[in-house]
N, C-alpha and C positions, 0 to 999 in steps of 0.2 A: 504494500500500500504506500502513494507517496505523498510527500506533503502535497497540500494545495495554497493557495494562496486566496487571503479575504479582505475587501476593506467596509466590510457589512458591519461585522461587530468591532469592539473595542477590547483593548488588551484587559483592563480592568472587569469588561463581564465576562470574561471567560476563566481571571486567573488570579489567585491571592497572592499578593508579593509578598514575601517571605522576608526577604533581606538582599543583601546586595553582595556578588562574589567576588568579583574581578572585575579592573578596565584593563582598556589598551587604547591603540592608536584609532582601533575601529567606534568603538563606544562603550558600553558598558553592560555587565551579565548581572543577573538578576536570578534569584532561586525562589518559586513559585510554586504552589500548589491548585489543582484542579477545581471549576467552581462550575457548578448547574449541572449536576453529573459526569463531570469527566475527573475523573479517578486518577491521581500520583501526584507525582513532583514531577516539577521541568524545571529547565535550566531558560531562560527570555532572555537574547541577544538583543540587546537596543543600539540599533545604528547610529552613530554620529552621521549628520549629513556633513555634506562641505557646503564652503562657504563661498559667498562671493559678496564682498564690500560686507560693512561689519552687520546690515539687516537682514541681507537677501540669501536666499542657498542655490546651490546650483546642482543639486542632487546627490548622489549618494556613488562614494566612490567604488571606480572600476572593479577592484575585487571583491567588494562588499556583493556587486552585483553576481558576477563569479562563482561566489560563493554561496549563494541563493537557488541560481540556476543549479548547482551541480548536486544540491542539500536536494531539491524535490524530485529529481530522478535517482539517488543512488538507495540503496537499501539493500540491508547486509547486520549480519548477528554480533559485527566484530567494526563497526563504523557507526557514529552516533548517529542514530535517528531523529529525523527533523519531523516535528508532528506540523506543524501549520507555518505560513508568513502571513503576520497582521499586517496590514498597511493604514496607517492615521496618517494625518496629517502634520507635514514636517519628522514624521516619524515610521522608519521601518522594524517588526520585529519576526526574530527567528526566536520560533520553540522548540528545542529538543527537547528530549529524554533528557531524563536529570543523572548522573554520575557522583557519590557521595567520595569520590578519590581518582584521583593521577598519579602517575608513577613518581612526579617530583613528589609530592603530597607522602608515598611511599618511601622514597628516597629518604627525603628528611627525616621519617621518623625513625629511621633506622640507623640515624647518625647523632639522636640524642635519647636519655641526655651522654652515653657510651655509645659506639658505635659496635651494632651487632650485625651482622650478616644477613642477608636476605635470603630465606631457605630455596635450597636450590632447585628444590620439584617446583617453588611459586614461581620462581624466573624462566624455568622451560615452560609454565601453562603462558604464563605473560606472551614470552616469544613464540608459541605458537600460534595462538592467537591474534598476536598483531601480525606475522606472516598472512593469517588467513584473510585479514580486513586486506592486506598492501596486496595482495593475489587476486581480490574482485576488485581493486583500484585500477591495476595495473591492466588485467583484462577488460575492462572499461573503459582504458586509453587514459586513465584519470594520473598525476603523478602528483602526488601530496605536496612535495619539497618541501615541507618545514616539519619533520617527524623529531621528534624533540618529548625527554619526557613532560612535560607540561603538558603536550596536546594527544599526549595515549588516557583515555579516563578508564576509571574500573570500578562498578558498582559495587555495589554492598554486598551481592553474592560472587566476586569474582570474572564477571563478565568484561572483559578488556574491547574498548571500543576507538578508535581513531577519530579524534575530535579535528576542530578549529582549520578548514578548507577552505581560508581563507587565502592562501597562495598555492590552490591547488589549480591543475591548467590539464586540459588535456591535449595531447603530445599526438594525436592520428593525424598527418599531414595539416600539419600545422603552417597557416598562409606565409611566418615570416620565422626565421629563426629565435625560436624561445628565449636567448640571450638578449633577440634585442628589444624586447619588451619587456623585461623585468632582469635588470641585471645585476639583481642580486637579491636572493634566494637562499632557503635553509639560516636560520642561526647558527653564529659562526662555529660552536662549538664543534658541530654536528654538519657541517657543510665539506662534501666530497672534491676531494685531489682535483680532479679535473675541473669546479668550480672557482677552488684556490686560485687554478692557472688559467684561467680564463677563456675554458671551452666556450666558443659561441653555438655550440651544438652538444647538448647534453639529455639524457636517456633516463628511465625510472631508475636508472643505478645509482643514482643520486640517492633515491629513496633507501635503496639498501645498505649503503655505506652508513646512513644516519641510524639504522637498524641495529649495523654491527658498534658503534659508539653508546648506544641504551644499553644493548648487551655487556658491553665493557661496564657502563655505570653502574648497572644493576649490580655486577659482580663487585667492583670496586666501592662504589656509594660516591666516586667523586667523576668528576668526568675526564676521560680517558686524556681529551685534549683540550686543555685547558686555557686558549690562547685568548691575547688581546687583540680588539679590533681596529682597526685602522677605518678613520671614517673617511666620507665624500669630501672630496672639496665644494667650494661653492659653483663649480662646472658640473659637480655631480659626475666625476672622473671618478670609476670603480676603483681605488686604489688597490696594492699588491698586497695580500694579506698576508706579510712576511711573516709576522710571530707564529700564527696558526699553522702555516708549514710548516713552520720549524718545529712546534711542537710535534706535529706528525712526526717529521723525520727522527726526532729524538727517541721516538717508542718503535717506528717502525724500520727504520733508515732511507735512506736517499735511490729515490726510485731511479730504476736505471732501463735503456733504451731496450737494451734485450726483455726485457720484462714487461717491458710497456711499449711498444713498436712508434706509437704516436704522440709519443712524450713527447720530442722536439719540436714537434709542429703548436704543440698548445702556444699562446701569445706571451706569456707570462713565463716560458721555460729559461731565458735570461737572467730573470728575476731569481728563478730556483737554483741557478749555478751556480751564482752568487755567498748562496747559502754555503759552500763547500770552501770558499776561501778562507783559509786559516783553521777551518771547522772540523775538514775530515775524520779527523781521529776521533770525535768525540761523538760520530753518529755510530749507530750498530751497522750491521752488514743485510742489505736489502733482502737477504734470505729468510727474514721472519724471525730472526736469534731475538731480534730485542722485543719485539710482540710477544713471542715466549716467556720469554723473561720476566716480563710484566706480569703475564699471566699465572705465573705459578708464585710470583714473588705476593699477588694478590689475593689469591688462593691460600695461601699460607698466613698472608698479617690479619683476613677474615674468617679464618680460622676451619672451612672449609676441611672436610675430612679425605684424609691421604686415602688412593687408591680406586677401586672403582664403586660405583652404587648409587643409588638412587637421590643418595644424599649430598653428593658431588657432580658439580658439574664435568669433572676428567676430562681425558683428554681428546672426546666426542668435543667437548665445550668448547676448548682450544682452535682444531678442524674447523669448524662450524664459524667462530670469528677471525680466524684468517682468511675463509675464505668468503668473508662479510667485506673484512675492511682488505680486500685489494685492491692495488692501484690502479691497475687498468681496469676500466669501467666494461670493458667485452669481454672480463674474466671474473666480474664480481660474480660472485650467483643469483639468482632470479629468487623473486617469492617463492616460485612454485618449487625449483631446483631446492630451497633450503631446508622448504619443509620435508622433504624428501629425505634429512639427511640423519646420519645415523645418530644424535645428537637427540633425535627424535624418537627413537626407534628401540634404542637399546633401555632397557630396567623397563619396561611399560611404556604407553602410551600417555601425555602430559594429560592433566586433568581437565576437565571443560569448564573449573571454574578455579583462578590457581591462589585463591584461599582455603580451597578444599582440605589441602593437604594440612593445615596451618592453624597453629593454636595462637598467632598474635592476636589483639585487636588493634587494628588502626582508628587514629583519629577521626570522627566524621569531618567534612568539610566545612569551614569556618564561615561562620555569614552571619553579616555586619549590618545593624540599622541603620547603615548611612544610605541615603537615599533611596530609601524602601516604597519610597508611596511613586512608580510608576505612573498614575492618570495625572498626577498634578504634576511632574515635571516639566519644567519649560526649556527649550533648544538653549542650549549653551550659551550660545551670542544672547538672549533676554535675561540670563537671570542676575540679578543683582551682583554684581561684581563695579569695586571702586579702585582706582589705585590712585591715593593722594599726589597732588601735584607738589605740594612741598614738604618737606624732611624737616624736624626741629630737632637736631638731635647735638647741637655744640651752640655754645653760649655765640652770639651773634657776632662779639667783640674778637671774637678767637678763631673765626673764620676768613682768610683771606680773599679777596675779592675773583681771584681765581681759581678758588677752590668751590665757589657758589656756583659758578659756569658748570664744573663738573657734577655739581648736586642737580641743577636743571636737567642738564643734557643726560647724566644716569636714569634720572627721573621718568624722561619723556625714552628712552630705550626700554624702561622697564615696561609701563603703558603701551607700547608697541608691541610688544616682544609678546604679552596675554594678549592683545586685540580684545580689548572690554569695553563697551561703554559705559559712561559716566552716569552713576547712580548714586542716591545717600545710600551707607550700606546699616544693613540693620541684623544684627546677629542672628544664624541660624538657631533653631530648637536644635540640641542635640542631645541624645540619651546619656548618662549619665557616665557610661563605656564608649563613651564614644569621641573624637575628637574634631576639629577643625579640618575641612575639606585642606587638598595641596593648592587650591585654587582660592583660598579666603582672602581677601586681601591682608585683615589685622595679622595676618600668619605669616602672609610675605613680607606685610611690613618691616617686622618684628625681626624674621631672619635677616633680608638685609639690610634695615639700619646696622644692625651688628658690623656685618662684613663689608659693608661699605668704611662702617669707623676704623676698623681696626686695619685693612688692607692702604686705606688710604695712608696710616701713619707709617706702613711700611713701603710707601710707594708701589704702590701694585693697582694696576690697573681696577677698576667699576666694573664689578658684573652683570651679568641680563639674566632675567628669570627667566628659567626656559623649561614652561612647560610639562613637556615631555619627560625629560629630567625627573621632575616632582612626579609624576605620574607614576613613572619605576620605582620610584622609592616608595611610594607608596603599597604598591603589588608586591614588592619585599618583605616591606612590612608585615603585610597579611598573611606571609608566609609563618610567624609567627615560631620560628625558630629557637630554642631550649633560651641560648643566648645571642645575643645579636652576634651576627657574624656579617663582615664586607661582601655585599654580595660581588662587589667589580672593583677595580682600581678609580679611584677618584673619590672616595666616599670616605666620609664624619658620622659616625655615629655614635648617638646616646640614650642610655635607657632609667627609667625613675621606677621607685617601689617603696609604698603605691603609685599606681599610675594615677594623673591627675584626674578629677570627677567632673570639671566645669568648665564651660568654652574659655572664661579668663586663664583659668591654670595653665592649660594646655600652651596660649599662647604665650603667658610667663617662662612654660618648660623651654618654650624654642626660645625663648630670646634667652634666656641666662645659660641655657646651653652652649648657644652659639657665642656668648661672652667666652663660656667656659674655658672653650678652646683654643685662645690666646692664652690663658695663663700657663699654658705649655710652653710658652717661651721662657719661660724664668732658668727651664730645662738647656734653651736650646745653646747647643756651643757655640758663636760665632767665629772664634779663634777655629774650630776646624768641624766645618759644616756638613754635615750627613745625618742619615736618616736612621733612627730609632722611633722605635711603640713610643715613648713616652714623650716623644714634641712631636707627634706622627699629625694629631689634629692639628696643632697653629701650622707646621709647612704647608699642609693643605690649604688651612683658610688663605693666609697671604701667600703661596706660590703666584708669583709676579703674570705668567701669563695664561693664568684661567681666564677665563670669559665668560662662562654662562655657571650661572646653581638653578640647581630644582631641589624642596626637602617636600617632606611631609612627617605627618604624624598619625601615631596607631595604638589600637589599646588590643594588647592580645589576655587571654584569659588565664588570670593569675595559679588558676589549681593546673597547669601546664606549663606555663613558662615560669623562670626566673626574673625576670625583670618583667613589668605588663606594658609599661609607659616606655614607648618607641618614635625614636626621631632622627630619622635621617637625612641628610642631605645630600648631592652627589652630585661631582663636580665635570666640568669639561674645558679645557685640559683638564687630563688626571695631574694630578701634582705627585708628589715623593718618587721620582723620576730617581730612582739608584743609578743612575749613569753617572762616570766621571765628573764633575766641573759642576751637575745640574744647579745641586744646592750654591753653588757661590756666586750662581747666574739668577736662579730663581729667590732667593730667601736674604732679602736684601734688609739693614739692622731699625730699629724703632727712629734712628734719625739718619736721614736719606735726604740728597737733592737729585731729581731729576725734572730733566727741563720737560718733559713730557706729561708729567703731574702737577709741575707749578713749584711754589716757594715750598723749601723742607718747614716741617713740621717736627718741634721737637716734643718728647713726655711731656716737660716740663711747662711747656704752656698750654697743657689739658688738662679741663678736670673736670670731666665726665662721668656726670650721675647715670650709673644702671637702674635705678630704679625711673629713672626717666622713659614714660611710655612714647 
């Protein structure tokens, strides 16, 4: 049966919002209960539209679309089922089937608050099953590209289902080459060899390779390849995702032409040769040694039982992910080829539900009163959002006349930067567990007056809120981890217990947080500048050429976590760059002249109340 689509009824008479799960770039999921006889939970996808000029919209993006289309034709025991599309006005939504866990959701919990192992019968039902969703994909011409454990779901009995096809594309004579309509695809952890180097012609092997890295994580609990990404410029020039190769070649080694025929021709194989200068000795031998390696060496620290049985994955397991993650994409194996493979076969058949075998209990999925009441939401660009035009944050006499130009000109890059317009702002109702959206203004305020004062005194450039940024940090958050841990390079984090009860506290936590983390300098060496944990937040705050912050704040629930009161921020530039020279370049002292900032500014002529809102 497959979805249909309505714009008869409204989201609200058909479905009780429950609470709110996750955003992202597309909009925002919602977990929902059945109303006028219709029986479960759903998971309600609310689209962002796009925008044109800050009233108008101009519909609802390309893959949003995509992803609509391919949700009401597909259906499959092991792919999330789409029950309906609502259409309102200004507003699109997708129903699924609801999913009480993901394999990240899985993940995590099995790396707190000790990191225990994930029994090895649950990881061959997992991998069976997600073969069997990727094997009616791939016969459907459909290729996922973004398999990743966040978008594997798995219900409360074990049923493993392929979620979020929202960069799913089908590949059957395709009008133009797939590269050059989306050129760039899969998250990087999880993003295949020939992606790296910049196949403009690439195959559901894509899809496999991201297969055989779950498989790694599942076994290990961290991800196999762990690299940083390198962004667009503002040409929107793909850049070479050196680190992430490297990372590859470090576990796998340095792919070589006999092994891959078509290596040389890829664009980027320049780029990879590169990698070998000075390097050689320290890669393993393209023969699988250092995959091995890994693999038993992983096998051993999660304590996995020596030899063969049902309770190990051996060396069926091994077999099976090298021959996931290999380099040439005409010698990966296929869905259908894996399931086939003896991995699968030997000690029984995997279970059909891979809780079966398993006395854990998982966490249920976490969901948030924040914006729960779906019918009264209003499109993004309408709702009350302010960002004041002027800053009182230094006695008026203490501010130079060219240091006010920069409080403008930050000011009005900030107001650009969220595209809001101008309203009195009037505090949200917020539950009592609950805190200030990443979008509040008093929130942003709060954060950057902070780091506007404190970067300023170290000459460093005025940041721009950006968004996105805060959006991440936020779905971090939610992730709701034993103890905060960084989820990427560039990030501050802080956690309070108790977590704060009232929209004021919340935004007292971010602002005397973000104070905080200057008094890390008291720490830092000047005389010989590098990076340690204990001035790790002030490098961050003042590293000279950041440009943008996004934070947020989170309440996770305290009979689970350590800390409940979470705030993080995240930066772009990453700062605490360990390279040579970085810190004597970037971490410049409390009293600095640079003509590019204006007249130095010493301590001594500041005297800056924090209790100043």
């Amino acid at each position: 049966m497959f979805a249909g689509y309505s714009s008869k009824k409204r989201i609200s008479e058909r479905y009780k919002i429950v609470g709110f799960i996750s955003s992202g770039t597309y909009g925002r999921v919602y977990k929902a209960e059945g109303k006028n006889g219709r029986i479960g939970e759903f998971a309600i996808k609310k689209f962002k539209p796009d925008k044109e000029g800050e009233l108008q919209y101009s519909g609802i993006s390309q893959s949003a679309i995509r992803e609509m289309a391919l949700c009401t034709e597909l259906a499959h025991a092991n792919v999330v089922h789409t029950s309906e599309i609502i259409l309102e006005d200004k507003c699109i939504f997708i129903v699924f089937e609801y999913a009480e866990h993901d394999l990240l959701q899985i993940i995590h919990h099995h790396n707190q608050p000790q990191r225990q192992a994930i029994p090895a019968r649950t990881i061959k039902s997992i991998l069976y099953q997600l073969l069997h969703g990727l094997v009616y994909l791939h016969r459907n011409w459909v290729m996922h590209r973004d398999l990743k454990p966040a978008n594997i779901m798995v219900t409360s009995s074990g049923k493993v289902k392929i979620g979020d096809l929202g960069l799913a594309r089908l590949f059957h004579k395709p009008l133009q080459s797939l590269f050059s309509g989306d050129k760039v695809v899969v998250t990087i952890w999880y993003r295949a060899p020939e992606l790296l180097l910049g196949s403009r012609h690439y195959t559901p092997a894509v899809d496999l390779w991201a297969v055989g890295c779950i498989f790694a994580e599942l076994l290990s609990l961290r991800p196999i390849f762990k690299g940083e990404e390198a962004k667009m410029d503002n040409k929107k020039t793909v850049p070479f995702q050196r680190n992430q190769m490297q990372k590859i070649v470090e576990i796998m080694g340095m792919p070589s032409k006999d092994r891959w025929p078509l290596l040389t021709s890829m664009p980027e194989y320049p780029q990879l040769t590169s990698l070998l200068a000075g390097n050689a000795a320290r890669y393993p031998r393209p023969q699988g040694d250092g995959l091995e390696r890994w693999y038993h060496q992983t096998l051993n620290n999660n304590h996995y039982p020596v030899g063969i049985g049902p309770d190990t994955p051996g060396q069926e397991g091994l077999s099976l992910l090298k021959q996931l993650l290999e380099y040439d994409p005409l010698k990966r194996l296929t869905a259908e080829n894996a399931l086939e493979h003896p991995y699968f076969t030997v000690h029984g058949k995997p279970s059909e539900g891979c809780f079966d075998d398993s006395r854990i209990k998982y966490p249920v999925r976490r969901v948030s009163q924040e914006d729960n009441d779906i019918p009264h939401l209003q499109p993004d660009l309408l709702r009350d959002i302010h960002i004041p035009t002027t800053w009182s944050f230094l006695p008026a006499n203490d501010i130079h006349n060219s240091m006010k130009s920069f409080i403008t000109l930050a000011t009005l890059l900030v107001a650009s930067a969220v595209a809001a317009p101008s309203h009195n702002v009037k505090p949200r109702e917020l539950y009592n567990d609950d805190a200030p959206h990443a979008d509040d203004p008093n929130f942003i305020g709060a954060v950057m007056r902070a780091h506007w004062f404190w970067r300023r005194l170290h000459c460093a450039q005025d940041l721009v809120w950006d968004q996105g940024l805060a959006d991440a940090a936020r779905r971090d958050i939610s992730e709701c981890t034993y103890m905060p841990e960084h989820m990427r390079s560039g990030s501050n984090l802080s956690s309070q217990k108790p977590a704060p009860s009232k929209y004021e506290d919340w935004i007292e936590f971010a602002r005397t947080a973000s104070h905080g983390w200057h008094e890390e300098e008291t720490k830092y060496p000047y005389d010989h500048p590098h990076y340690e944990d204990a001035w790790g937040h002030f490098t961050q705050m003042v590293w000279r050429n950041t440009s943008r912050i996004g934070c947020a704040v989170g309440y996770c629930n305290p009979e689970q976590v350590d800390w409940p009161g979470r705030f993080y921020c995240y930066y772009d530039y990453a700062g605490n760059n360990i390279a040579t020279g970085q810190f004597e370049a970037q971490v410049w002292g409390p009293v600095c002249s640079d003509p590019s900032v204006g007249e130095a500014i010493k301590r001594s002529e500041i005297d800056y109340d924090w209790s100043r809102k």
